[in-house]
C-alpha positions as CSV (number, residue, x, y, z in Angstrom):
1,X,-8.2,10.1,-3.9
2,X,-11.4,11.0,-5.7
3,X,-13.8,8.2,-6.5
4,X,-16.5,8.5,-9.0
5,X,-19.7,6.6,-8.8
6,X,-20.9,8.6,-11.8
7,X,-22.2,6.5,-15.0
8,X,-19.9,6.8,-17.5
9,X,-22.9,8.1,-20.1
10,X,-23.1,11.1,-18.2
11,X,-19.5,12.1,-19.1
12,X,-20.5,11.4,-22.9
13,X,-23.1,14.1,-22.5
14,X,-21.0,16.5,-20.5
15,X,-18.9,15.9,-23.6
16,X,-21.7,16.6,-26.2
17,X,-23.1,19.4,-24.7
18,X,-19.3,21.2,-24.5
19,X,-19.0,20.5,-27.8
20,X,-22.4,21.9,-29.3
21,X,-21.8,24.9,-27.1
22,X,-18.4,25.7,-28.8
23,X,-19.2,25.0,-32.1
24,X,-22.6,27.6,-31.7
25,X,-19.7,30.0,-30.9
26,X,-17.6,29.0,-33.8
27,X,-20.3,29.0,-36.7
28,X,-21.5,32.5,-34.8
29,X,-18.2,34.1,-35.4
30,X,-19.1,33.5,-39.7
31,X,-21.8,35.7,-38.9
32,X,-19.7,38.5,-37.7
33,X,-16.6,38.2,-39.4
34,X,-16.8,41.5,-41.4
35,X,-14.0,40.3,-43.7
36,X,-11.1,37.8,-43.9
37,X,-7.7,39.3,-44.4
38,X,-5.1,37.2,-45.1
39,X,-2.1,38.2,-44.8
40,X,1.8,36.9,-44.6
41,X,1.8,37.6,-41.2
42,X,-2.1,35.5,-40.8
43,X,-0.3,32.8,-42.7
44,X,3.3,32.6,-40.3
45,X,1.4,32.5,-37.6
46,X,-1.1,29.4,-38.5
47,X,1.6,27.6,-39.3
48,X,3.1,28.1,-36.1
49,X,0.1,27.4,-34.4
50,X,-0.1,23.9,-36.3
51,X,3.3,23.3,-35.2
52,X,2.9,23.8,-32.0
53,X,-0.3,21.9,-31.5
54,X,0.8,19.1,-33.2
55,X,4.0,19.1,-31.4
56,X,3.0,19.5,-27.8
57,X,5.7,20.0,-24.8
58,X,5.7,16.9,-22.4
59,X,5.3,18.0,-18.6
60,X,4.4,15.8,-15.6
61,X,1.9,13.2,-16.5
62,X,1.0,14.4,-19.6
63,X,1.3,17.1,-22.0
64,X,0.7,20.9,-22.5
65,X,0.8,23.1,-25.9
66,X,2.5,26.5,-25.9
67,X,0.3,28.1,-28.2
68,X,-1.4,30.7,-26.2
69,X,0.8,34.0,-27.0
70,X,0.6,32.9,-30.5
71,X,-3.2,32.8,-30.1
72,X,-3.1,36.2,-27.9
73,X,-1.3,37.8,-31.1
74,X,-4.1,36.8,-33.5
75,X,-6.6,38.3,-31.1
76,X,-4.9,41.1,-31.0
77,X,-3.8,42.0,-34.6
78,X,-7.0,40.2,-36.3
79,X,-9.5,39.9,-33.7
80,X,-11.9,37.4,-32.0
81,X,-13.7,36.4,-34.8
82,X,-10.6,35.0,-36.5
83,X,-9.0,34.2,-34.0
84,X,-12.1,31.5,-32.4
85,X,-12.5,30.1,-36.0
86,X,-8.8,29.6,-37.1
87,X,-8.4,28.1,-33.5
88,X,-11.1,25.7,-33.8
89,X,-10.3,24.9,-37.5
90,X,-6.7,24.0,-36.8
91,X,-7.7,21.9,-33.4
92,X,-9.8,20.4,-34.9
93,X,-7.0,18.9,-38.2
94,X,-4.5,18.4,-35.1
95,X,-7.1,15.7,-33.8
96,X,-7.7,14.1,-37.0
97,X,-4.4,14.0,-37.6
98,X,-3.5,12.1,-35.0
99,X,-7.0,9.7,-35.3
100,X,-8.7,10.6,-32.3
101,X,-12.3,9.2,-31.6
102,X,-14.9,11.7,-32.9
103,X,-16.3,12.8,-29.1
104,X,-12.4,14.1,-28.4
105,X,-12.0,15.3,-32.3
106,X,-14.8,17.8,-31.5
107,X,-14.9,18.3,-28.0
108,X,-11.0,19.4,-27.7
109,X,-12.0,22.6,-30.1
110,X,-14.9,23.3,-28.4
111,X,-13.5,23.4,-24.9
112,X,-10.6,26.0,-26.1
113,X,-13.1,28.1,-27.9
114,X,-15.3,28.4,-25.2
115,X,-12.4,29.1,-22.7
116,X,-11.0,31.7,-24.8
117,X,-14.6,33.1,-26.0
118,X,-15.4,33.5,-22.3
119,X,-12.3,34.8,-20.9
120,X,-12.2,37.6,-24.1
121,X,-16.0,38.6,-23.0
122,X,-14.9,39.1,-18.9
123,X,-12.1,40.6,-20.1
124,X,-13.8,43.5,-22.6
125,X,-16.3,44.1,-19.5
126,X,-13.3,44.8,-17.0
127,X,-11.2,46.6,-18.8
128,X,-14.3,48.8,-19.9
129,X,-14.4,50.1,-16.1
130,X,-11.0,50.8,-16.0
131,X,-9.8,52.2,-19.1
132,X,-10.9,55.8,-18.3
133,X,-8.4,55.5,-15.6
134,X,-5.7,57.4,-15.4
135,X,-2.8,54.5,-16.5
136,X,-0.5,54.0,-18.8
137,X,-1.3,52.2,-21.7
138,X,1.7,50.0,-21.4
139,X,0.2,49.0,-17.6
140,X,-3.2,48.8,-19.1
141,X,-2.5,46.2,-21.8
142,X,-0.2,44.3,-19.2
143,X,-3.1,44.1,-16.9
144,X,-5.7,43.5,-19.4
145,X,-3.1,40.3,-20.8
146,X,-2.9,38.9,-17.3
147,X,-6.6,38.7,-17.2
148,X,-7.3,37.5,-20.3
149,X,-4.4,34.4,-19.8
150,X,-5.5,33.7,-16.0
151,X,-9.2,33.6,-17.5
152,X,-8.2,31.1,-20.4
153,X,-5.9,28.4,-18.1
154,X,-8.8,28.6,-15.1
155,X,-11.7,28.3,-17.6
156,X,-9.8,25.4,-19.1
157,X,-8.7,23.3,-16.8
158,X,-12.1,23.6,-14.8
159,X,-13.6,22.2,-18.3
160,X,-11.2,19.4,-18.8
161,X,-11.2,18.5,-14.6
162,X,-15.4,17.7,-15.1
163,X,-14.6,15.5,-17.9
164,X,-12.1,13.7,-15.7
165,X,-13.8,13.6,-12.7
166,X,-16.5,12.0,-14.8
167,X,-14.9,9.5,-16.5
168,X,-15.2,5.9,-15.2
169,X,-11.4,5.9,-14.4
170,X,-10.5,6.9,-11.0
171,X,-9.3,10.6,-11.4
172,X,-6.3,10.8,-8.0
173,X,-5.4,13.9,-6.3
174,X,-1.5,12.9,-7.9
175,X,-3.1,12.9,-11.5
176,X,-4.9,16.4,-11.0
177,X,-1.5,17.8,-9.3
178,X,0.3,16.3,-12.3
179,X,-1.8,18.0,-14.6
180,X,-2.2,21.2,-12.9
181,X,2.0,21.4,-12.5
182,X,1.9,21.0,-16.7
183,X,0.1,23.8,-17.2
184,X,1.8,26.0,-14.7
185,X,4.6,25.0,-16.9
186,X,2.8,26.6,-20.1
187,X,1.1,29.5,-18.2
188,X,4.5,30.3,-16.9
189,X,5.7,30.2,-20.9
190,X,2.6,32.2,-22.3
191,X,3.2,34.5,-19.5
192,X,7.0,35.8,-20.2
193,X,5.8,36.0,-24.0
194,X,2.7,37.9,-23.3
195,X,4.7,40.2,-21.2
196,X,7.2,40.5,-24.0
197,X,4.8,41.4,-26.4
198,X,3.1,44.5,-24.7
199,X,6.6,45.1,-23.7
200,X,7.8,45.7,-27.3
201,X,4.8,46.4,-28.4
202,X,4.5,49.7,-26.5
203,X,8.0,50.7,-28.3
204,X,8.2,52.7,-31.5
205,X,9.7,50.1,-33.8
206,X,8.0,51.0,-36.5
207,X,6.0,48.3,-38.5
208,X,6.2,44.8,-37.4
209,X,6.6,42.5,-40.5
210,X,6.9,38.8,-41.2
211,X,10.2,38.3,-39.9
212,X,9.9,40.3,-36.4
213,X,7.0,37.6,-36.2
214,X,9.5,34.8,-37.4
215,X,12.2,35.7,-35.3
216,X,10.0,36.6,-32.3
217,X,7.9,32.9,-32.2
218,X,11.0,30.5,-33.1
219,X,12.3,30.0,-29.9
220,X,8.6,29.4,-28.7
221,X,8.1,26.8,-31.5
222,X,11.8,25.0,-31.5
223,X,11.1,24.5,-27.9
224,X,7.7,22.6,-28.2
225,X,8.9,20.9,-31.3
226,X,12.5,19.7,-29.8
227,X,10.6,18.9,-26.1
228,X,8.1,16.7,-28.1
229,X,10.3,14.7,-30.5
230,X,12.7,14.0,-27.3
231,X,9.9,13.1,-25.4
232,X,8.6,10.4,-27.8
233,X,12.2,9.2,-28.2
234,X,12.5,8.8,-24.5
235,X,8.7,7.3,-24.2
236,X,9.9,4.9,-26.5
237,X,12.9,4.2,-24.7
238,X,10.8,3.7,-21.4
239,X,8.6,1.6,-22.9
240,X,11.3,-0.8,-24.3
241,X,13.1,-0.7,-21.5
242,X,10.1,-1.6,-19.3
243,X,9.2,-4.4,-21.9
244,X,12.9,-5.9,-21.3
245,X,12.4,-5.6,-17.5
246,X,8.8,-7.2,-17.4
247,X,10.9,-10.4,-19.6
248,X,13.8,-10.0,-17.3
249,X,11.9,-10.4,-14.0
250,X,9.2,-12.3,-15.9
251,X,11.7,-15.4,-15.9
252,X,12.6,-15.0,-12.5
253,X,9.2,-16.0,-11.3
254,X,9.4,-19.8,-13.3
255,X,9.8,-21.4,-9.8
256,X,7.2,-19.5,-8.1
257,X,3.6,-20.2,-7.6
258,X,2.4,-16.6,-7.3
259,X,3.6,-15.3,-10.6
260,X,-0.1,-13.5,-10.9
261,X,1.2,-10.9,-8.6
262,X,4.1,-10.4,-10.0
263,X,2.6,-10.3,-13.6
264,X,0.1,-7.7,-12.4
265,X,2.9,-5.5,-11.0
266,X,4.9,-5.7,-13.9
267,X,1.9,-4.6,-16.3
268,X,1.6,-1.7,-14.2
269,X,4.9,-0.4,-15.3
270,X,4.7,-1.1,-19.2
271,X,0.5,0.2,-19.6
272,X,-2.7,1.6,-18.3
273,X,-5.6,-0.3,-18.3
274,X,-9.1,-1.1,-17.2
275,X,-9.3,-5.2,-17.2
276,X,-6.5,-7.7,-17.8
277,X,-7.4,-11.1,-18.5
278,X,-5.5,-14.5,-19.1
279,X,-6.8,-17.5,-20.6
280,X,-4.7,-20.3,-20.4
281,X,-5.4,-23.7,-22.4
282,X,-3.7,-26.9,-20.3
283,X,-4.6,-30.2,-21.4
284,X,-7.7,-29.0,-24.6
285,X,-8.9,-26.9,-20.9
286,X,-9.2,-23.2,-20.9
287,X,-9.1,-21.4,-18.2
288,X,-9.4,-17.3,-17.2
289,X,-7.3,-15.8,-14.4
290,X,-8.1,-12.1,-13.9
291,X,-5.0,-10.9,-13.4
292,X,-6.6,-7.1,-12.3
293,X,-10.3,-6.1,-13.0
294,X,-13.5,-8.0,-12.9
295,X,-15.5,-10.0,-15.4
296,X,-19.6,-10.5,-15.6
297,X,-19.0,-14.3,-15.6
298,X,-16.1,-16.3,-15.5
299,X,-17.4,-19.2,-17.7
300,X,-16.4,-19.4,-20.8
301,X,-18.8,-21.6,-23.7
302,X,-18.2,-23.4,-26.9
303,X,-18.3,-20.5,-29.3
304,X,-15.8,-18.6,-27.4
305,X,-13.3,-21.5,-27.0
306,X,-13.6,-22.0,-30.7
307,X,-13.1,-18.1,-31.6
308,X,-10.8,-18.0,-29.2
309,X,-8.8,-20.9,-30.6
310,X,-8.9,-19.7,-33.9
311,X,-6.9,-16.9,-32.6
312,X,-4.1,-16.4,-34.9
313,X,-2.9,-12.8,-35.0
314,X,-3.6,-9.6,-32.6
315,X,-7.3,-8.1,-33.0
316,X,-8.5,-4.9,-31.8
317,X,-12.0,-4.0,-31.4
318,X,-12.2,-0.2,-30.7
319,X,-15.7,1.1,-31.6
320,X,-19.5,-0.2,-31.9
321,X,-19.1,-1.9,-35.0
322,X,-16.5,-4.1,-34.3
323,X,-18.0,-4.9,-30.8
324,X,-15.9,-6.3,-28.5
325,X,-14.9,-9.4,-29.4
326,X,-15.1,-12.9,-28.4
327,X,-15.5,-12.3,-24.8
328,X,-18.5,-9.9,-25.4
329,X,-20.6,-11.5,-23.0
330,X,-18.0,-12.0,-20.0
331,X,-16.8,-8.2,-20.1
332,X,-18.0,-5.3,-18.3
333,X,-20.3,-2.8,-20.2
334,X,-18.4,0.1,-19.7
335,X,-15.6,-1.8,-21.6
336,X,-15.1,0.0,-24.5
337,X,-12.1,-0.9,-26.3
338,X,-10.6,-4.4,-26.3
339,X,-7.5,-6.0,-27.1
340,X,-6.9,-10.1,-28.3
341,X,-3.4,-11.2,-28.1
342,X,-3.2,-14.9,-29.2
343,X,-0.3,-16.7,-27.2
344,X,1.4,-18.4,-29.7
345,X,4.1,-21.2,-29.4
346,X,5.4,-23.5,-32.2
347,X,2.1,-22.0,-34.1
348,X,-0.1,-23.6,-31.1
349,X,-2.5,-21.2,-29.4
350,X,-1.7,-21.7,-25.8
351,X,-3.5,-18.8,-24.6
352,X,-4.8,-15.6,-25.4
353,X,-3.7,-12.2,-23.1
354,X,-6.8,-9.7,-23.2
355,X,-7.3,-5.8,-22.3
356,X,-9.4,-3.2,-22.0
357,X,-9.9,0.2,-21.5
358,X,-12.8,2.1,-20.9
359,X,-13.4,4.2,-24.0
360,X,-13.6,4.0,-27.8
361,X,-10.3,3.8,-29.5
362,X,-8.4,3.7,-26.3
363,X,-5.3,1.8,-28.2
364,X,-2.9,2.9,-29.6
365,X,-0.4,1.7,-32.3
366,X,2.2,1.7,-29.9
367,X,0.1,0.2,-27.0
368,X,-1.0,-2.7,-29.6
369,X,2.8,-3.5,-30.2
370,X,3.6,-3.5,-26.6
371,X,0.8,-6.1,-25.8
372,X,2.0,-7.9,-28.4
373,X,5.0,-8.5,-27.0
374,X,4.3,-8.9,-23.9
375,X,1.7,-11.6,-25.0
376,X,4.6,-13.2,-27.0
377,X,6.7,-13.2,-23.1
378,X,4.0,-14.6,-21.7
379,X,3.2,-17.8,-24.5
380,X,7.4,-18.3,-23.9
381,X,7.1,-17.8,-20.0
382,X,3.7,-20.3,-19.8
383,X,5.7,-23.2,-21.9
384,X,9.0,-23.1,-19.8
385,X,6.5,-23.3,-16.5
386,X,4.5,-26.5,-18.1
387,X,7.3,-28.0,-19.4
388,X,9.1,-27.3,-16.1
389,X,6.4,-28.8,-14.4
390,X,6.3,-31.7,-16.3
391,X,10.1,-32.5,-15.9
392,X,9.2,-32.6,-11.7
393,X,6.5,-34.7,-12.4
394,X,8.1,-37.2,-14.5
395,X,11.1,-37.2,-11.6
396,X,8.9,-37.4,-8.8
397,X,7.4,-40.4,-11.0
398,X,10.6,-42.1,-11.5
399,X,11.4,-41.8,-7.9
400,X,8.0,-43.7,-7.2
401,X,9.1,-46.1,-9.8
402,X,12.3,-46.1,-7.9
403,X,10.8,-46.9,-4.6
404,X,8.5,-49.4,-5.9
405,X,11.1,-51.5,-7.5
406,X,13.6,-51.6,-4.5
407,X,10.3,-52.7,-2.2
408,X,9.7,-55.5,-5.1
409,X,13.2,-56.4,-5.7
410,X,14.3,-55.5,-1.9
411,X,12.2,-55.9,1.2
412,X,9.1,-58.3,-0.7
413,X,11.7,-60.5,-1.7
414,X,13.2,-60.5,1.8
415,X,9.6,-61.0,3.2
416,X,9.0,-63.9,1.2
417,X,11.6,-65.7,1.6
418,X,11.4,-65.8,5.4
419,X,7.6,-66.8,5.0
420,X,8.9,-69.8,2.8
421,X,11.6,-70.6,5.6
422,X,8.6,-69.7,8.8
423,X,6.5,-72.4,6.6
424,X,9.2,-75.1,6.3
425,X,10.3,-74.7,10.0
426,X,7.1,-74.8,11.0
427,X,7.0,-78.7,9.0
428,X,10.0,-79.7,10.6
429,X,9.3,-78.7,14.3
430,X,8.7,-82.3,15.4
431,X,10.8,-84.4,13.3
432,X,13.8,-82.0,13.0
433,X,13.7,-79.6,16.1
434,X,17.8,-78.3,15.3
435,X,16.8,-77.5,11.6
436,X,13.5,-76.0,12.6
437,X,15.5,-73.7,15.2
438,X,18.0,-72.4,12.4
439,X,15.6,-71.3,9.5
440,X,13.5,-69.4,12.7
441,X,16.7,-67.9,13.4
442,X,17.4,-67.1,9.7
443,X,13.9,-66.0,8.9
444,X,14.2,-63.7,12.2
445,X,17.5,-61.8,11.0
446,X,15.9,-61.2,7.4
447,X,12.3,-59.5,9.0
448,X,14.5,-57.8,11.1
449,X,16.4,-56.4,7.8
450,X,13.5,-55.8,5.9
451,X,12.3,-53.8,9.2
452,X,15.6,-51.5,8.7
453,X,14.6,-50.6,5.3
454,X,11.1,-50.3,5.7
455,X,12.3,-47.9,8.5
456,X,14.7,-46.5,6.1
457,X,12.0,-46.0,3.3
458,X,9.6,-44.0,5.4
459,X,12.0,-42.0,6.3
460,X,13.0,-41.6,3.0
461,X,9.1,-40.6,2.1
462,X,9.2,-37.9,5.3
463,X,8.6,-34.7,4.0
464,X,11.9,-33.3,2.6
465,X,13.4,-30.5,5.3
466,X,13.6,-28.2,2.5
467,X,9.5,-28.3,1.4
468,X,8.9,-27.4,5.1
469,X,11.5,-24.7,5.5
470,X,13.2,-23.7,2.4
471,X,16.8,-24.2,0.9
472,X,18.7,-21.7,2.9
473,X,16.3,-21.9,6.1
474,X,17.3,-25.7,6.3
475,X,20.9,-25.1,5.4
476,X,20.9,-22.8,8.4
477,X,19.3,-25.0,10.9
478,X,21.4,-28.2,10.0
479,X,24.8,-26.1,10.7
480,X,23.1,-24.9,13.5
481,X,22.1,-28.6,15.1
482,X,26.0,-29.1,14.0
483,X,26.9,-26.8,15.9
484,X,25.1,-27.6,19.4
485,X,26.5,-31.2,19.2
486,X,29.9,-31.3,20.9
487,X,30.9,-34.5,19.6
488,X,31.7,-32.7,16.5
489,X,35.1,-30.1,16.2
490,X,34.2,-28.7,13.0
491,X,34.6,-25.1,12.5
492,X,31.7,-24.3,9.9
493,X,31.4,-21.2,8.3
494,X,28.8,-20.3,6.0
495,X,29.0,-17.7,3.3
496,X,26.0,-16.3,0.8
497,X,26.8,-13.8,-2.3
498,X,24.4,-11.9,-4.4
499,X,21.2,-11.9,-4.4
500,X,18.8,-14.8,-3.8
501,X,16.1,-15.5,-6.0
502,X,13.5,-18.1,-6.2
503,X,14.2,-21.8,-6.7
504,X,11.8,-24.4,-7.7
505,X,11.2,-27.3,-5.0
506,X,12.8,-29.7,-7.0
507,X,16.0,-28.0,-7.4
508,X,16.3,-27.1,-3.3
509,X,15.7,-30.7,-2.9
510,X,18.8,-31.8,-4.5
511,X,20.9,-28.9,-3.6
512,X,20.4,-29.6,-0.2
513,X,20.8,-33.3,-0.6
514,X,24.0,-32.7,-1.7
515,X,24.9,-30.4,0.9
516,X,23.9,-32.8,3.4
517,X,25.9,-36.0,1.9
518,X,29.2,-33.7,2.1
519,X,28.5,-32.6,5.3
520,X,28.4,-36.0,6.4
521,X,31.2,-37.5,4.2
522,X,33.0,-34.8,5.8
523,X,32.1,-35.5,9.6
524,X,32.3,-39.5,9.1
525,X,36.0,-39.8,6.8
526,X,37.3,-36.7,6.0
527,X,38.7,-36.1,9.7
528,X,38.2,-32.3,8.8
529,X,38.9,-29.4,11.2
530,X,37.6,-26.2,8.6
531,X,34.8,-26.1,6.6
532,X,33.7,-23.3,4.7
533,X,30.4,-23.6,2.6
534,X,29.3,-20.7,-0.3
535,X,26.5,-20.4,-1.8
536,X,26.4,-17.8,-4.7
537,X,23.7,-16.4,-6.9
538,X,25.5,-15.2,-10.4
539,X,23.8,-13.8,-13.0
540,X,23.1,-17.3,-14.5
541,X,23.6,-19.8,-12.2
542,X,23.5,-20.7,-8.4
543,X,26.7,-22.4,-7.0
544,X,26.9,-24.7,-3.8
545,X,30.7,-24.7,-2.8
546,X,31.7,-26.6,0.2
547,X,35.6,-26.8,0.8
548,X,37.7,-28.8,4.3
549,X,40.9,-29.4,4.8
550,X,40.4,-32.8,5.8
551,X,42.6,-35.8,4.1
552,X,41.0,-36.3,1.3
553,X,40.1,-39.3,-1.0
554,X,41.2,-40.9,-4.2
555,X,38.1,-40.0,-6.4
556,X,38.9,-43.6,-8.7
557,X,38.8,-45.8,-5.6
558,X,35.7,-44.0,-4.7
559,X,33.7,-43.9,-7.3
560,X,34.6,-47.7,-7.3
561,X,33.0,-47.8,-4.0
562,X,29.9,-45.6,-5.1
563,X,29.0,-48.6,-7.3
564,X,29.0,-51.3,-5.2
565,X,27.1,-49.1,-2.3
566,X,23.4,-48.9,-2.7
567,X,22.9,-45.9,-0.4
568,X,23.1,-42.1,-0.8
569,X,27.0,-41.5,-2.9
570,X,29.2,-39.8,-5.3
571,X,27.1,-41.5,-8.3
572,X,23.7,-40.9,-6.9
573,X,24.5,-37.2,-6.2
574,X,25.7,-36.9,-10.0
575,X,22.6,-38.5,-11.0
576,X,20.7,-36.2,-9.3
577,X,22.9,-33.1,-10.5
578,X,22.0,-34.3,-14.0
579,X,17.9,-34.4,-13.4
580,X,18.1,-30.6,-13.3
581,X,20.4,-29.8,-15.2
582,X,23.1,-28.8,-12.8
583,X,26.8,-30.0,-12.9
584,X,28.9,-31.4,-9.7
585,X,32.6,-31.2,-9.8
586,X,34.5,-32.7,-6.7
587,X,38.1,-32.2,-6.6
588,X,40.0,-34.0,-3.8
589,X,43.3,-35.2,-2.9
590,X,44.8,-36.9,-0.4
591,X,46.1,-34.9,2.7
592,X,45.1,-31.8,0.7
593,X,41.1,-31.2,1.1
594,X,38.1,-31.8,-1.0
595,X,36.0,-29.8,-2.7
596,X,32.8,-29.8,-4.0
597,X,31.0,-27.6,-6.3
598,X,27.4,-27.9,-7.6
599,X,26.4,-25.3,-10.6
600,X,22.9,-25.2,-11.0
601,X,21.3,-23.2,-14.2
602,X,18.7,-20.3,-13.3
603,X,16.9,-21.0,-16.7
604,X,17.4,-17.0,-17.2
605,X,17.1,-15.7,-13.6
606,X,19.3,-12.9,-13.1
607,X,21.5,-12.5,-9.8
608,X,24.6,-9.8,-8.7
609,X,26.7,-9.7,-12.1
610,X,29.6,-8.4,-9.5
611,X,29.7,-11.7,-7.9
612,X,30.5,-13.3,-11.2
């Protein structure tokens, strides 16, 4: 890969000096222009030079114009003097056209003009050694062709691989062997039809008119006008379909802590650029996350959080007079065009997605709308995560709640009471021994109850097997601890379908608390010899299956049961269903098996659609 440590100002006045050079060589060509004849033939070939310069043929990372023979037959029916100022001209209304910054408006003229004005001056000095040789003239105007076209691409691409290599943007070896295999592709083109042309030129057709010109240039001109159009249709398509993607796997990283990565990967595939910034505002906070590029400072002061909070619709700033925005002071200098996309939701400014690119007018109306979505993906993807966030908070809250009043209602009441009783055995010691004796007795049973459930309560606060190793990793090493104990003649099989995908800590803490209550519902009554446990990832939703072929239970008398029974049960594993949205379904009955299915939603994560 080629680095550059050049300044970037440097490939401004590479740029400038290109340009005055070919434009001295247009304005010269007035000078000797001995007259202008227009003619039908002039005129069907402009056009077709427009068309074709407007219109250019995609190739491999980028795109080439086939308008060199057309060019080559102006030079050779009209001459270089028309031929350098009609190509200059028409360059030149191309790149207005299509609102290019004024440095490329005048430079892409002047680097054509001066390729072609230098290849036409090495070719008149060869071909004046050799045309008192003794060839034909078909094999002297082939020979003086492939000169003059070799000359032209070389020339060119030598002119346009400076201004590259200059740039600030790293110029790979894949870029320059992308470019180079384009314009194989149109010397290859230019080549056939220059060949063609000495070929039936050097016949006596008579006089070539309008239409042989017509007739002769379609093909060259439906091909770069059908290429291009199908090209932007499919650019299009490729750049909705990598918006859909960056949504699709966008959502799949809710769960995950590291969606920076994964948002930095996906931008690669949607658009180029030099700096991508994210500015996030949690709790009247902003804050920036460089998602890829650097930043002069990372603090942001008052005026930018109130510009930036005023942010209401998409703003470019593409040029010196607009500046570059709000974050003028944080971004590099070589920054040249800048993007604002305000994150919007419920017409709140949650954030603001920025980018830049390292030239003037480096947007454009297409890149702006693509930001803007992907801005709008971003405001929807932030809001699930923080309010997805603040659904495990206010659980892991109520679980504290929880805990707190089962120690309050539970073991403190437990503990006072035997104090109370230690207090009035300790009164009656000498005058009633017996009595003393029982309330010690009494007091000693209840601390050694509240000892259980303290006992049972840090256990309870141990760090969940599924924080330390994961939802399937945990699964795994529970069947295989099963497994080692003897005691136990249960044949368990585990299956896994699709794909797996990320899941939030929250929601492997409850999947694999219900795992584990069936497992041991099914070791303790279910006298089981089979049991088969699936777990599926479907294109919207995870499922936990977990069939034996033990006896089974009446679910009534059961849930009955569940409601007297403080611990772990049917009831509590429902609750705990409900707190993330999943469902459980248990089907059971008696001498036939139970089964137990938890659905869990992937709030839009996709899985295998074939193991729907």
């Amino acid at each position: 890969m080629i680095h550059k440590t050049t300044d970037f100002h440097i490939s401004q006045i590479y740029m400038v000096f290109i340009s005055v050079i070919g434009w001295i060589v247009v304005f010269s060509q007035f000078f000797s222009l001995e007259g202008f004849s227009f003619s039908l033939n002039l005129f069907l070939l402009v056009v077709f030079l427009g068309i074709c310069e407007y219109y250019p043929m995609p190739v491999p990372r980028g795109q080439t114009t086939l308008t060199f023979p057309i060019i080559y037959m102006i030079y050779v029916v009209f001459g270089i003097d028309q031929v350098i100022i009609l190509y200059a001209f028409i360059v030149l209304g191309v790149n207005i056209l299509h609102q290019r910054p004024s440095r490329i408006m005048f430079f892409n003229p002047a680097q054509l003009v001066i390729s072609f004005y230098l290849a036409h001056l090495i070719h008149l000095a060869v071909m004046e050694k050799i045309s008192d040789s003794l060839v034909s003239p078909l094999f002297l105007g082939m020979l003086g062709f492939i000169l003059m076209i070799s000359l032209f691409y070389f020339i060119n691409n030598i002119i346009v691989d400076i201004v590259l290599w200059l740039r600030p943007e790293n110029y790979p070896f894949r870029f320059w062997w992308g470019k180079t295999q384009g314009e194989l592709i149109s010397f290859i083109i230019a080549f056939i039809y220059g060949c063609l042309i000495h070929i039936l030129g050097s016949q006596n057709r008579g006089e070539i008119d309008s239409f042989s010109f017509f007739f002769f240039f379609s093909p060259l001109v439906g091909l770069s006008l059908l290429s291009s159009i199908i090209a932007r249709l499919k650019t299009e398509k490729s750049r909705i379909r990598a918006l859909f993607d960056f949504s699709s796997e966008l959502n799949k990283s809710i769960p995950t802590s590291d969606w920076v990565k994964i948002i930095r990967n996906l931008l690669k595939e949607v658009m180029q650029y030099e700096d991508c910034l994210l500015l996030l505002k949690e709790k009247h906070q902003w804050e920036i996350t460089v998602v890829e590029g650097e930043l002069n400072t990372p603090i942001l002061d008052k005026q930018m959080v109130l510009e930036l909070e005023s942010l209401k619709q998409l703003r470019v700033y593409d040029d010196k007079k607009t500046g570059k925005g709000p974050l003028l002071s944080l971004l590099r200098q070589s920054t040249r065009s800048v993007v604002y996309a305000p994150m919007l939701f419920e017409d709140q400014v949650i954030g603001c997605f920025v980018v830049t690119r390292a030239r003037t007018k480096g947007f454009t109306i297409e890149d702006t709308r693509a930001i803007a979505t992907i801005s709008n993906q971003l405001a929807g993807f932030f809001k699930t995560k923080q309010l997805v966030s603040e659904q495990e908070r206010r659980i892991i809250l109520e679980e504290r709640n929880r805990i707190a009043h089962d120690i309050h209602d539970g073991i403190a009441q437990s503990l006072a009471g035997a104090v109370m009783k230690l207090d009035t055995s300790y009164k009656k010691l000498d005058t009633n021994p017996a009595d003393a004796k029982l309330l010690i007795s009494d007091s000693t049973k209840k601390l050694r109850e509240s000892l259980k459930e303290v006992r049972d309560s840090i256990y309870a606060l141990r760090p969940y097997p599924t924080e330390q190793l994961g939802f399937h990793l945990a699964v795994e090493r529970k069947i295989a601890d099963l497994k080692k104990d003897t005691s136990f003649q249960i044949n368990i099989q585990l299956e896994e379908r699709g794909k797996r995908g990320p899941i939030s800590p929250m929601t492997e803490k409850v999947m694999f608390s219900v795992f584990q209550e069936s497992i041991q519902n099914c070791i303790k009554h279910a006298k089981a010899s089979e049991l088969q446990i699936l777990i599926s990832y479907q294109t919207d939703h995870i499922v936990l299956k977990m069939t034996d072929n033990g006896q089974g239970f009446s679910l009534y008398h059961a849930m009955i049961k569940a409601m007297n029974n403080p611990h772990y049960g049917i009831l509590q594993m429902n609750e705990a269903a409900e707190k993330i949205g999943a469902a459980l379904q248990i089907e059971s009955k008696t001498n036939k098996g139970t089964e137990i299915t938890l659905t869990v939603p992937k709030l839009g994560l996709e899985g295998e659609a074939n193991n729907d």
